[in-house]
N, C-alpha and C positions, 0 to 999 in steps of 0.2 A: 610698419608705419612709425614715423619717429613722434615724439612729445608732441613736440608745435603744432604737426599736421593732424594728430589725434585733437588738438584743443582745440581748432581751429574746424573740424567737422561736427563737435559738441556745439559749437557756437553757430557753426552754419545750418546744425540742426533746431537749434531753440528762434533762429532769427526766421528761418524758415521751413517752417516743420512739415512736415510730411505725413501727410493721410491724416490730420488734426480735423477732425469733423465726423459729428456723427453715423452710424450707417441708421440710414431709415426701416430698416430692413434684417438687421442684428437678431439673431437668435440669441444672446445674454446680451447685457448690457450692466458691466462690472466694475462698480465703483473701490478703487481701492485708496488708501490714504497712509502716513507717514507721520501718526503725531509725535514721532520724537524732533522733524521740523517743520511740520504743516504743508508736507507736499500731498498734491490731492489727482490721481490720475482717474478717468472712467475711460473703460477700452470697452468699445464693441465690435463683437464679434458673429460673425456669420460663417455658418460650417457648411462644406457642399451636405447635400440633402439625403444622399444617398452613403456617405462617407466617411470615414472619421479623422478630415482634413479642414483647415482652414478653408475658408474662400475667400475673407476679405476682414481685415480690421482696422479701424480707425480708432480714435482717441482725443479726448478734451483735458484738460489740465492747467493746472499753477503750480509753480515751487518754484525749486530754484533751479539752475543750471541743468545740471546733473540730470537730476530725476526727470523735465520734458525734453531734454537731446536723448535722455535713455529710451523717453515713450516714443517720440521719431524713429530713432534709427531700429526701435525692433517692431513697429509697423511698417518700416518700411521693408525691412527683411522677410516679415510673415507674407506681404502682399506678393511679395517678390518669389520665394520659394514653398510658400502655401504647402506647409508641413503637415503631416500626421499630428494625431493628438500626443500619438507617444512618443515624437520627436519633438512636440513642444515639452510633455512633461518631464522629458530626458533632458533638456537644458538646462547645466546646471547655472547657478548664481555666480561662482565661479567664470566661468563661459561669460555670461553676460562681462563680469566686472575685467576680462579677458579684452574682452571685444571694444567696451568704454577705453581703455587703457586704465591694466592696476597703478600706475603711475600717478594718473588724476585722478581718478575715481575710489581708490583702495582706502583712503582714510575715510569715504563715506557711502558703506557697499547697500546700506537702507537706502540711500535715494537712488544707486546707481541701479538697482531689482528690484524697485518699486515695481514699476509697468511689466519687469517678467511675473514676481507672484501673482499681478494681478490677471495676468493671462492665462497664468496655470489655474487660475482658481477658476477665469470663465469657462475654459475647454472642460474643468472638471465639471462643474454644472451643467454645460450642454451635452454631457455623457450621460449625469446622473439625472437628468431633465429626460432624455432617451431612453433611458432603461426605466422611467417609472411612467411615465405615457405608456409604456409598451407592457406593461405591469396593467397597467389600465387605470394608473390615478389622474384624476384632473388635476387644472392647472389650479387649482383654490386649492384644494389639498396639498399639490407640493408646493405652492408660496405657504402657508404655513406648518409643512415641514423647515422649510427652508428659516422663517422665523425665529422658530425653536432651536434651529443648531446655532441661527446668530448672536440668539442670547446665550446661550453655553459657554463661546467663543469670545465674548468681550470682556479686556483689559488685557487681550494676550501677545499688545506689539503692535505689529502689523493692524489694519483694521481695512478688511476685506468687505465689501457688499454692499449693504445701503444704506450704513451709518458711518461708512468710512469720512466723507468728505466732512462730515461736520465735527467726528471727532478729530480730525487732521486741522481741520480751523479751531476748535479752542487750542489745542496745543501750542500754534504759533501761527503766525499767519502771515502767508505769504503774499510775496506782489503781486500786482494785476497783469492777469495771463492774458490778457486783453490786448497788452504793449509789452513785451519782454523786456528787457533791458539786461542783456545778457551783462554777468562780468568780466573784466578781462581778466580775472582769475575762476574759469569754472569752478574750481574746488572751493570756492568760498560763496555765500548768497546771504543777503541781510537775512539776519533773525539765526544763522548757522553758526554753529561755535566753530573759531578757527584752530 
């Protein structure tokens, strides 16, 4: 696929996103965020029940360009080939910024793998949510396990789970994901350094 026709699927991805809505019915529900430009993705996910595959994920979000054509086009990919857990965690970041084209995408690989960390972090929760049900902890106990490793875990970059979205807004803040207003330079979104 050449440049034009890659920027031009980024753009037909943010104007008209794909699977952008919550699943009512989501086994995690994973906020992840981007304060080095205030992009703010939440992917939910629903695993078959029996399996350790995808069934279905959707996604809410604001940023810029980049990062909601990134969270489009790999829910639309997940819905579409409804992967193992370990074909999701096999995907590398790479791959993703592969698939964006490194062309557009390579000078800003934080927004263009926002939406994959953040998926790799919900399938790893709904493994480690499975193996400790099945351990026999309740669901209070693993939300404050889960707690305890988020404070461990902050100031380290990325900001995974359920402080992501508001530390992804002090850092910068992006437009209203309400009306996109794509650019006609994906690689660039107000508030991004060019």
């Amino acid at each position: 696929m050449d440049r034009q026709t890659r920027i031009a699927l980024l753009v037909d991805h943010v104007k008209r996103p794909r699977h952008r809505e919550p699943l009512a019915d989501a086994d995690v529900r994973m906020p992840g965020g981007n304060p080095g430009c205030g992009d703010v993705v939440t992917l939910y996910v629903r695993a078959e029940p029996d399996e350790d595959r995808i069934a279905a994920v959707g996604f809410e979000g604001e940023g810029c360009t980049i990062s909601q054509a990134a969270a489009s086009i790999l829910a639309e990919r997940m819905n579409r080939k409804r992967p193992t857990f370990d074909e999701v965690l096999a995907l590398s970041y790479e791959q993703m910024i592969d698939l964006l084209g490194r062309d557009i995408v390579g000078s800003r690989p934080r927004c263009a793998t926002l939406a994959l960390g953040t998926l790799k972090a919900a399938v790893k929760r709904i493994e480690m949510d499975r193996k400790l049900r099945a351990a026999g902890h309740t669901d209070e106990e693993i939300r404050r396990l889960r707690d305890a490793i988020a404070a461990q875990a902050a100031g380290t970059g990325f900001v995974i789970g359920e402080g992501a979205a508001e530390a992804a807004r002090r850092a910068g803040a992006p437009g209203d994901a309400s009306a996109p207003s794509p650019d006609p330079d994906p690689t660039s979104a107000p508030g991004d350094p060019v």
